[in-house]
C-alpha positions in Angstrom: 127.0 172.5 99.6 129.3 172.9 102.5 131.3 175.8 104.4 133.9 175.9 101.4 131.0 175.8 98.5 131.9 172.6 97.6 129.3 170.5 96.2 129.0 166.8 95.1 127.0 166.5 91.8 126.1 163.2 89.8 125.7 163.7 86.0 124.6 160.7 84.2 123.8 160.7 80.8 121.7 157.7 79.7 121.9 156.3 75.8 117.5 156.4 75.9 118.0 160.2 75.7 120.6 160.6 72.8 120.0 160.7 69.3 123.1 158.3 68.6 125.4 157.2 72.1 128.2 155.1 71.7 130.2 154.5 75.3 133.3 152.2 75.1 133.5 152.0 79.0 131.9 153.7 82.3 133.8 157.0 82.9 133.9 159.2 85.9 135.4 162.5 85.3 135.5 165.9 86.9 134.0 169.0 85.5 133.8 172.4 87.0 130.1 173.1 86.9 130.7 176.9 86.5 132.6 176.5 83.6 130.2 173.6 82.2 127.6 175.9 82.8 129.0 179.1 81.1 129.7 176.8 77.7 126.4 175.0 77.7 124.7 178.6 77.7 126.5 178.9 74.1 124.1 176.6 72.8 121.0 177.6 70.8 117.6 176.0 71.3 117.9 173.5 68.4 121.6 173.4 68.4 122.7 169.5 69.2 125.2 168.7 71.4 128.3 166.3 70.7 130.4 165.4 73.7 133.5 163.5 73.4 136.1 162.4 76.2 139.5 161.3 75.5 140.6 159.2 78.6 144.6 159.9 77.5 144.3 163.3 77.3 141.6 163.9 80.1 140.0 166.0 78.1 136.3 166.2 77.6 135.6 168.2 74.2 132.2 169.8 73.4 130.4 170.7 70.6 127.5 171.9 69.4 125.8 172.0 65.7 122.6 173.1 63.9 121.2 170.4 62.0 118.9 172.9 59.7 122.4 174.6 58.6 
């Protein structure tokens, strides 16, 4: 982290760790961690997470579901 409290973190998420993974191409977007942070605490325990980024929009959309319920 420097002076500003900026910081530089890399995120990669691997198909090996995903139930199902589909990737069309290699993205590299920007997410406020805060705010990542503050919506991935939303999640229960069990809860699975879908994550889908729309290149047009720029808009990364998350989502999370029980599969018991």
């Amino acid at each position: 982290m420097d002076a500003s409290h900026v910081s530089l973190v890399a995120l990669v998420i691997r198909g090996a760790g995903c139930a199902s993974f589909r990737c069309d191409r290699e993205y590299t977007i920007g997410v406020k961690t805060a705010h990542l942070a503050r919506v991935l605490k939303c999640a229960a325990a069990r809860d699975e997470a879908i994550m889908s980024y729309s290149a047009d929009a720029d808009c990364l959309k998350l989502a999370f579901r029980n599969p018991r319920e």
